[in-house]
C-alpha positions, -999 to +999 in steps of 0.1 A: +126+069-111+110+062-076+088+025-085+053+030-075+043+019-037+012-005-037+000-004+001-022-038+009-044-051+037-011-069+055-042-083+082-058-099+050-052-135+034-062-128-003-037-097-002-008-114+016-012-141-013-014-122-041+017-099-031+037-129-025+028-146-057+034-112-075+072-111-054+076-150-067+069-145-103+083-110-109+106-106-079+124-075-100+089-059-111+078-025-112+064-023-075+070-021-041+053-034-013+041-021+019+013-029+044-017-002+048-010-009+087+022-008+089+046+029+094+049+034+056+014+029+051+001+048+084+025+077+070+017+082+032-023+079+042-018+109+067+001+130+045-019+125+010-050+109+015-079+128+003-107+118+024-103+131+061-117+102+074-096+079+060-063+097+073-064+085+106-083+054+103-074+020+111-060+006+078-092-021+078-111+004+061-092+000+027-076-031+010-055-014-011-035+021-024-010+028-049+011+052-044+032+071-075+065+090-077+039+122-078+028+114-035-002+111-049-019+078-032 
């Protein structure tokens, strides 16, 4: 089973921290991490994200997406 994708604001303090603390107390959990900004992130928002407008859009306009097995984000 593919773990679930959580896609964070990599420009933003609060999410940096709270991904690293969740990599330092559970480096082994169920999630991976990627940044909204970076090419996973720029990639699974244009090929499943709902809203049109969001697609394309500079990851600043979101702080965070999960992604499942499914695609779905």
């Amino acid at each position: 089973m593919t773990p679930p994708l959580l896609l964070y604001d990599g420009f933003c303090a609060f999410c940096n921290g709270w991904v690293r603390f969740l990599l330092r107390v559970d480096p082994d959990g169920p999630l991976q991490f990627a940044p909204l900004a970076g090419e996973a992130g720029t990639r699974l928002r244009a090929l499943t994200c709902r809203r049109p407008d969001l697609r394309a859009a500079p990851a600043d306009r979101a702080s965070l997406a999960l992604g499942a097995a499914s695609g779905k984000v």
